[in-house]
Every structure is written in C-alpha cells, then in structure tokens.
C-alpha positions in Angstrom: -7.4 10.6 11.5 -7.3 12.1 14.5 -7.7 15.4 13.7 -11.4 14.1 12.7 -11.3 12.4 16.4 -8.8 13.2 18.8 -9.6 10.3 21.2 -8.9 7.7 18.3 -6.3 5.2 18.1 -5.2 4.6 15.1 -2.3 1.5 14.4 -1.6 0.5 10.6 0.5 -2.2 9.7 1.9 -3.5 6.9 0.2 -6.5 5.4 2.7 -9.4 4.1 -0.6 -11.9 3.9 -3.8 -11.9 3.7 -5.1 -11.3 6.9 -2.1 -9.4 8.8 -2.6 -8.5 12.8 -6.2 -9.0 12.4 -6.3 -12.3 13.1 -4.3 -12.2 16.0 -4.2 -9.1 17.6 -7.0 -9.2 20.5 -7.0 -5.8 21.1 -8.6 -4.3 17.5 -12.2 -3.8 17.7 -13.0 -2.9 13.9 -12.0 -3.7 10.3 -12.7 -1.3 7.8 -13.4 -2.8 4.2 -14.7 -1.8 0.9 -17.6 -3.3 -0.7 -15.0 -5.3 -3.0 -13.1 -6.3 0.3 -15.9 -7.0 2.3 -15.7 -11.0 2.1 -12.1 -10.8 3.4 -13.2 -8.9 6.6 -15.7 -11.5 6.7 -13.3 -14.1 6.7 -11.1 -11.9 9.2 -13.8 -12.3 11.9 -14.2 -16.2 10.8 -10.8 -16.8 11.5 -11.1 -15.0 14.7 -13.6 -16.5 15.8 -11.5 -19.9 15.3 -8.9 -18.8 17.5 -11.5 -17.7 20.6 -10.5 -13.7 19.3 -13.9 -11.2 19.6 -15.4 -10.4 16.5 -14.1 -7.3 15.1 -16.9 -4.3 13.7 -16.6 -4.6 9.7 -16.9 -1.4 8.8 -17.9 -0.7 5.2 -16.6 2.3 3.4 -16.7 3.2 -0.2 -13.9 3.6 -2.6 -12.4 7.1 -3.3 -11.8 7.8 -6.8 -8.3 7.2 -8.6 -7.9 10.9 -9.5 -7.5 12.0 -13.3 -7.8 8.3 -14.7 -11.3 7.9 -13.1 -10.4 4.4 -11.8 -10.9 3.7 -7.8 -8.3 3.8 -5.5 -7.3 1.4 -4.3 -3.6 -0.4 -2.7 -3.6 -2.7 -5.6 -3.7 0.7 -7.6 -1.3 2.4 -5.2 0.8 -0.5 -5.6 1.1 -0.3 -9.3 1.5 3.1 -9.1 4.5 3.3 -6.6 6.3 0.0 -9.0 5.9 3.0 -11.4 7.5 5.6 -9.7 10.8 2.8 -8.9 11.0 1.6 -12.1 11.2 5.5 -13.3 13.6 6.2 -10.8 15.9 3.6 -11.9 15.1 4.2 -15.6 16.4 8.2 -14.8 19.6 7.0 -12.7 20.4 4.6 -15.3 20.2 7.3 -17.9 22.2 9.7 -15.8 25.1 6.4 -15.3 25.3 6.1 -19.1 25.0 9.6 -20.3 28.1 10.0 -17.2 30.3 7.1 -19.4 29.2 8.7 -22.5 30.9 12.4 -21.3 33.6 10.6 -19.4 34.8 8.4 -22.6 34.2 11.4 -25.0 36.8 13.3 -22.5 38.9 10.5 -23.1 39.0 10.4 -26.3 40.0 14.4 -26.5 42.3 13.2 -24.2 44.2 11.1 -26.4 
C-alpha cells in the first residue's frame, strides 16, 4: 500500500469476531468494505457511535476476481483455500510417514 501512497498508514489485524479493533480503536478513521460487507461497516460505525468513538469513512471497494475459477475473492474464499493447502500438507506428510513404515518394515523383513 504504500508504494501507492508513501504518507499512509496502514495497520491490519487479525479478526477473531466480528467487528475486531474497529470498534474500539479511536485512532482509525476509515473502514474499507465490499458491497456484500457494507452492512457490517455500517454496524462498525453504529457500534462506535455507542461507545462515544468518531464515525469511521466506509469506504466501498469492489471485489477482485477469484482468479481461474471466476469466483470473487474474498477471505471466506482465502479461508477455504488456505484449509486446502493444510489439509494437503498433512495429507503429503502422512503419505511420506507411511510410505517411510512401508520401506522400513519391508527392510525388516529382508532382514530376517
């Protein structure tokens, strides 16, 4: 981001619920949404506005498409996609244990 604007200060956070740092952090001064998550940054500046925080620029931004699938991209989508990439890693290192058994019992065998 800040090759696009030096001068910009950027903080990302993790978000464990729905709302994260933006409902308590009084130093933010936008949100950036999609259309499909526009309510929630809606809600972001109704909670804030609960707890005597500034209301916070919703910025509104389209999605990017989801590459060769077509779909849009979204976390849900990078979510699913990164459970993918686990579960195959596990999947391959699982395969590696057992083939490893396989050629250590097989040795054993000759062995005997």
């Amino acid at each position: 981001m800040q090759f696009i604007k030096s001068e910009l200060i950027v903080q990302v956070e993790p978000i464990t619920d729905p709302f994260g740092p933006s409902i308590v952090d009084d130093k933010l001064d936008a949100i950036v949404v999609s259309k499909e998550t526009l309510a929630g940054g809606l809600s972001v500046n109704e909670v804030r506005a609960k707890k005597g925080l500034p209301q916070l620029k919703v910025e509104v931004v389209d999605l990017l498409a989801g590459g060769s699938s077509g779909g849009k991209l979204s976390s849900s989508a990078l979510r699913l996609l990164e459970s993918r990439r686990k579960l195959e890693e596990t999947t391959d290192q699982n395969n590696c244990d057992q083939n490893s058994h396989q050629i250590g019992a097989a040795a054993s065998r000759r062995l005997h």
